[in-house]
N, C-alpha and C positions, 0 to 999 in steps of 0.2 A: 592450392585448391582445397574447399574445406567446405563438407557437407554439414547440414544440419539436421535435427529429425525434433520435428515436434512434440511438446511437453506436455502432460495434461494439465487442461486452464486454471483449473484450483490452487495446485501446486505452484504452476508458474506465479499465477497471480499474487501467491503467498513472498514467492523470490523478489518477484519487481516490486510488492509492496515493503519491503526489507531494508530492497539494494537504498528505493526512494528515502526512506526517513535515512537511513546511514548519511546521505547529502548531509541533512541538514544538522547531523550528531557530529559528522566528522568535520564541520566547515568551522564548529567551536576551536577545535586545534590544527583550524587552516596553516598558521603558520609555524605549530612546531612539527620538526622532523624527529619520524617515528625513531627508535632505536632498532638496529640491523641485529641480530644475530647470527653469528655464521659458525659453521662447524663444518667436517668432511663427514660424511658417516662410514662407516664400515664397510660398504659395499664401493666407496671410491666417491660415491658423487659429492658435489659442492652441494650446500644446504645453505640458502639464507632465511632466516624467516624475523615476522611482525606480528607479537601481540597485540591483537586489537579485540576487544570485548564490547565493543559499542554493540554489534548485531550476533544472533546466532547463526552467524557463516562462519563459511570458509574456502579462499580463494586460493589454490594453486596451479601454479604451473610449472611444467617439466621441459626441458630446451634443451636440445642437441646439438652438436659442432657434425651437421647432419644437414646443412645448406646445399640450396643449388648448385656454390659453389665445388661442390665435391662432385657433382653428378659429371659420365661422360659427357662426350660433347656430342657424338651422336646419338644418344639419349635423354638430350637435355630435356628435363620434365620431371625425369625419375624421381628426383627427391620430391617435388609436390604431392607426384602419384603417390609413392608409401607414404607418406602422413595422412594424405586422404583418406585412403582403406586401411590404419590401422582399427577401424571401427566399423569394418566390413565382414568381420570373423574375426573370431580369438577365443583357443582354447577350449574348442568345443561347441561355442557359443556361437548361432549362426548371426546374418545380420538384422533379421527380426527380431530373436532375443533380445539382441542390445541394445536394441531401440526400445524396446519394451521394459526391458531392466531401467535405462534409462528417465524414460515414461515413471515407470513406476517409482523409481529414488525420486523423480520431480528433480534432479539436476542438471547441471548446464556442461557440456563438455564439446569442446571447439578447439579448433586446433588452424595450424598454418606452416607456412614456410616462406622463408627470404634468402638472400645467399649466402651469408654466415648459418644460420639455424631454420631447424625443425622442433615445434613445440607442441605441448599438450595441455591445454589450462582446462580446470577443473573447478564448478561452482558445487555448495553443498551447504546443506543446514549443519550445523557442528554438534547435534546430539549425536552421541555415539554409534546409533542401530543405522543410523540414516549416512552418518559418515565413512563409517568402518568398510558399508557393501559399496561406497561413492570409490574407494581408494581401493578396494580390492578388484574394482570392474574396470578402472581406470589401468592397473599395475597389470592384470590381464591381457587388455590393449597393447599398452607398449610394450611385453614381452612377447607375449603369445601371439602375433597375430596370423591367420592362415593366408591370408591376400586370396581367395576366391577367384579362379579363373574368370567366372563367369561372370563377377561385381568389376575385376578388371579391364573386360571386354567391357560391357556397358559404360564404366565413367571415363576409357581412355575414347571410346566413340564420342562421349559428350565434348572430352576434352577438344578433340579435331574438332569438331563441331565448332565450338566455342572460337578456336582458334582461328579458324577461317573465317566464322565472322566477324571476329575482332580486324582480319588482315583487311576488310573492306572497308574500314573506319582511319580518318588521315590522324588523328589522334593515337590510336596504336601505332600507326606505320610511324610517325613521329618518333614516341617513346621508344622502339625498338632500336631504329639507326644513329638513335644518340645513345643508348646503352650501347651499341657494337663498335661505335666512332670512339664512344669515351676507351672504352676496354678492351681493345681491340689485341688479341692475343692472351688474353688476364682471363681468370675464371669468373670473372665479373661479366663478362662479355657474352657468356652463352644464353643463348633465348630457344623458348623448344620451339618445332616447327610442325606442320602436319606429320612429316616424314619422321624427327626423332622419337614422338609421341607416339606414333604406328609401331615402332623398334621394341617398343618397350614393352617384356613379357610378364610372366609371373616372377622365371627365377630372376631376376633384374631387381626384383624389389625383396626378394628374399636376402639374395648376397647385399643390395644396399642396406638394410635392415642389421643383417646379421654383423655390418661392418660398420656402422655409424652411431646405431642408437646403443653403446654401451656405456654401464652406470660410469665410467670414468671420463667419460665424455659429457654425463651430465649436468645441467644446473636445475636443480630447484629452490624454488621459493614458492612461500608459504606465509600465506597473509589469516590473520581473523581470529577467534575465537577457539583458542586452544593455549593450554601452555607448551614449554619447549619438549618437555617428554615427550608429551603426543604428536608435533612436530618431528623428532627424531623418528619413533615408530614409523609415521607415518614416509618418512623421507627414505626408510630403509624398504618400506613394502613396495613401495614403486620402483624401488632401484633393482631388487635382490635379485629380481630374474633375468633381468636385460643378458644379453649375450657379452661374453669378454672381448674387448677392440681394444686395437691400437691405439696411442694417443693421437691425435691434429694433428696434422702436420699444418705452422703456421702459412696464410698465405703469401706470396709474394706482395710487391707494394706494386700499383701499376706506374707502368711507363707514362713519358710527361707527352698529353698532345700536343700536335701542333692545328693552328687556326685552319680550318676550313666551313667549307656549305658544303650542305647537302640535300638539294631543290628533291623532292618527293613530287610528281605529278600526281592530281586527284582531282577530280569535278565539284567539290565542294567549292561554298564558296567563300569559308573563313577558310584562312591560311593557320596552321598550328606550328607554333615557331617552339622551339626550343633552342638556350643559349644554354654552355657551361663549361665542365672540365673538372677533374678530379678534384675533391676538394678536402675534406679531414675523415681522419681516422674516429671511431667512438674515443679514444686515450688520447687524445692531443693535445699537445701544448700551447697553442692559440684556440681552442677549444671557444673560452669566454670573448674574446675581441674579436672573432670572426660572428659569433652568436649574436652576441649585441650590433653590431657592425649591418648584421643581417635583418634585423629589427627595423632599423633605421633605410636601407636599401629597400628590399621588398618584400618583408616578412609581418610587418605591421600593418598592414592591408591598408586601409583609408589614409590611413597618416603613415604612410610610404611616400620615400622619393619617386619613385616607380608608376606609383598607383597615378603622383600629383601631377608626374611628364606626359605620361602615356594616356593615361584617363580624364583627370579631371579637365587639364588643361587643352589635351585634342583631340579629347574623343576617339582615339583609335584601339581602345578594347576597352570590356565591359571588366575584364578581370588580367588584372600582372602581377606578377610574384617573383620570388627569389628565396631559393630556401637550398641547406643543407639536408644531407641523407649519412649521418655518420655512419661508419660502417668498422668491420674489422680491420679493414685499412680504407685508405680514403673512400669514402663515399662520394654521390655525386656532389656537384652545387651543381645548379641552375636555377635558370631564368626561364620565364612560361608565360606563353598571350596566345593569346587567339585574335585574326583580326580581319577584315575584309583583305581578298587576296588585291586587290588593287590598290590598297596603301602599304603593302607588305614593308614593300623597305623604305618609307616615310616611318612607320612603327619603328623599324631597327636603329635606324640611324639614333630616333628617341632613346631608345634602348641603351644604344650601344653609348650615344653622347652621356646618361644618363648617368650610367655606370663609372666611364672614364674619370668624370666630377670628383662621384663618389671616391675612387681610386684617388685621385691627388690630392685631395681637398680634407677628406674623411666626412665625420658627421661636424655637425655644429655644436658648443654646449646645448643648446634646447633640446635639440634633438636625441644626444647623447641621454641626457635626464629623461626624457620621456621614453626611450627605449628601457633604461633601468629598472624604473619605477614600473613601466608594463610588465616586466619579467619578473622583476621580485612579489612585487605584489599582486599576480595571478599565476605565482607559482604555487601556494595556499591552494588554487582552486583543482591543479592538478592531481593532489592528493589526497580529495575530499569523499575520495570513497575506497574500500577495498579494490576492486578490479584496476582502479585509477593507481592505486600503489602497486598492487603484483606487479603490475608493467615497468617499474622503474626500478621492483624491485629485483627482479627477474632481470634486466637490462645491467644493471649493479652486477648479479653474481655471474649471469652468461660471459661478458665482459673481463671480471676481475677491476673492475672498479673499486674505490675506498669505500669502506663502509657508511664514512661520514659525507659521502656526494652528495646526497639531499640537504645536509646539513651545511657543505661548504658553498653550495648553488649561490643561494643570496650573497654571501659575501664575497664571493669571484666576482658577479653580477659588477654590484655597487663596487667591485675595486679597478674596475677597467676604467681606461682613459682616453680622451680623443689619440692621444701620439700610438698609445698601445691599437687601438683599432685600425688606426691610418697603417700603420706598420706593418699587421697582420696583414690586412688584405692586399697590400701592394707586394708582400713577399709570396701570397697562394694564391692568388687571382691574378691570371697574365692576358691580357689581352690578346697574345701572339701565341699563346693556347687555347682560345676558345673554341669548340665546335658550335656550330649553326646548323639546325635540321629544320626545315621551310616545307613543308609535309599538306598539299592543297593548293585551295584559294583561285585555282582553275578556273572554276564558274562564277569567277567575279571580275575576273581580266579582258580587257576586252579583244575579241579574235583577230586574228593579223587579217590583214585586206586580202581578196581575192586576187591570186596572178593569171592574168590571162596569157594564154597561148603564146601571142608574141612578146612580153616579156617574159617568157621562161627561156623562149628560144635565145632572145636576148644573154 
């Protein structure tokens, strides 16, 4: 969960018209990859960082081993919650001030959470006066923060709110019982509910705070216009106050599914399917041939296998996919349509025949080449700006990735092979694991006959 508070327009306008020309300054060295520096600082945290002098910015973010994943299970929410309001009070500073501090530096500070991590990204002009008060207001945040009973009251009401209205939408209810089916037992599996989000008090977010976000647990990376000194500085003023934690403890890997459905009634009247089952870790060793593999199934949208059964040729969704979610251990894979509930399982069989091809058959040379070629060559486009790199750079040191991963991308890419792809996927994709979550499609079926009296008696 992750609020924002508006900027004043001059300032802003100054930022976008910045981030904009950066486009087209950095698309010059689309395809070389930046150099990584990495160092620990003193305070314990990882530090990667990227000079980049094209603009007078600078991009950081700060990431914690501070995920959902660590949160109870009857308080699942909690880590969302404390990242939300560390920008709710800190150190004195109520939460008008910091919006107005903010307001008045003209920068961008956004923040999130997924199950591995809690982060803090940080936009700023890279003069001095303007950066120094960016990183000092920022390092206040993640230390200092008071969590406000009464800003906690307010956004954990939004949050129920939101929550229950998400619970009336077959798309949510979908996403949720394939996250519970996939991870069923695993910290991957918990979803907060009206009832754990009500649970959750002030001290909840103080002991999670005081136990999660320490500088030993952290990664930052630091993109833009500065050299490595100021980087260091900077890397230590954010860290120095955080509170002393424990290190991670790593998680478990999840248990392997096995195939079933799970029919969700709903009155809609698309049907929201989801197909999948655990699928790689961020560090894996079929990493590439499940990637590219992925490209060619249903991750290339138009010129997907996927797209060409299911859409082109019968019209039974407007949109199919198939994508990984790398994770600290496997993340999901799945499969995703949407489709009138009366051809639900005319779509699957597609689906599911679709796949199985895929699985024995692999891709074709054509196919294989067009996947490459899209990867490698709008790989360039992912790194065409600061914020576009913090992210992978960020993802590098959170991780423990090689430094040279950007560097190695393309040549992984271009060294995978049809046997290497067919092989990957026939060894982590099982058909006899799959879950199925069929969430709607109610008010497109049509209703069973009336039973009269005497056939009930019958």
């Amino acid at each position: 969960m992750t609020r924002t508070t508006p900027f004043t327009p001059g300032l802003v306008s100054n930022l976008a018209r910045l981030a904009a020309l950066g486009l087209g300054l950095a698309a010059t060295n689309a395809h070389a990859a930046p150099a990584i520096q990495h160092w620990i600082a003193p305070t314990g945290a990882r530090v990667h960082f990227v000079e980049s002098r094209a603009l007078p910015l600078v991009d950081i973010q700060v990431s914690f081993a501070a995920g959902s994943a660590l949160e109870p299970t009857d308080k699942a929410g909690l880590a969302g919650m404390t990242q939300a309001l560390l920008d709710a009070g800190a150190g004195g500073l109520d939460e008008q001030t910091i919006a107005d501090r903010k307001a008045d530096l003209g920068i961008e500070l956004s923040g999130g959470t997924d199950n591995d991590r809690a982060s803090m990204a940080l936009r700023s002009l890279s003069s001095a006066t303007e950066l120094d008060a960016a990183v000092e207001l920022a390092a206040t945040l993640l230390a200092r923060p008071s969590f406000p009973a009464e800003v906690l009251e307010r956004e954990r009401s939004r949050a129920i709110a939101g929550l229950r209205e998400a619970l009336t939408k077959p798309g949510a209810l979908a996403a949720r019982q394939f996250n519970a089916a996939l991870y069923a037992g695993h910290p991957y599996g918990h979803d907060s509910t009206p009832e754990s989000l009500a649970a959750i008090g002030r001290d909840d977010l103080v002991d999670f705070h005081r136990h999660h976000y320490g500088a030993n647990r952290a990664a930052v990376a630091i993109v833009g216009d500065l050299d490595r000194a100021a980087a260091e500085r900077i890397a230590i003023r954010l860290t120095a106050g955080l509170p002393a934690t424990a290190s991670a403890t790593p998680l478990p890997a999840p248990a392997a599914t096995s195939a079933h459905t799970f029919r969700i009634p709903h009155p809609s009247a698309q049907a929201h399917i989801l197909i999948g089952q655990p699928g790689m870790a961020r560090e894996d060793a079929d990493y590439f041939p499940l990637l590219v593999g992925n490209y060619v199934l249903g991750g290339g949208g138009f010129v997907s296998r996927l797209t060409a059964e299911v859409r082109e040729k019968r019209g039974f969704a407007y949109s199919v996919y198939s994508a990984f979610s790398p994770q600290q251990v496997a993340g999901p894979f799945q499969i995703g349509l949407q489709t009138r509930g009366g051809q639900t399982e005319e779509a699957l069989a597609v689906v599911r025949a679709t796949l199985a091809t895929f699985l024995a058959e692999g891709p074709s040379a054509a196919e294989l080449q067009a996947a490459k070629d899209n990867l490698v060559n709008g790989f360039g486009l992912r790194l065409d700006a600061n914020a576009k790199l913090l992210e992978y750079v960020s993802m590098i040191g959170f991780y423990g990735l090689p430094l040279d991963w950007l560097e190695r991308y393309p040549r992984a890419v271009e060294a995978v092979g049809i046997d290497a792809v067919r092989d990957a996927w026939q060894r982590r994709i099982r058909p006899e694991q799959l879950i199925t979550v069929i969430a709607g499609g109610d008010g497109d079926r049509p209703a069973a006959p009336a039973t009269t009296a005497t056939e009930a008696a019958r």
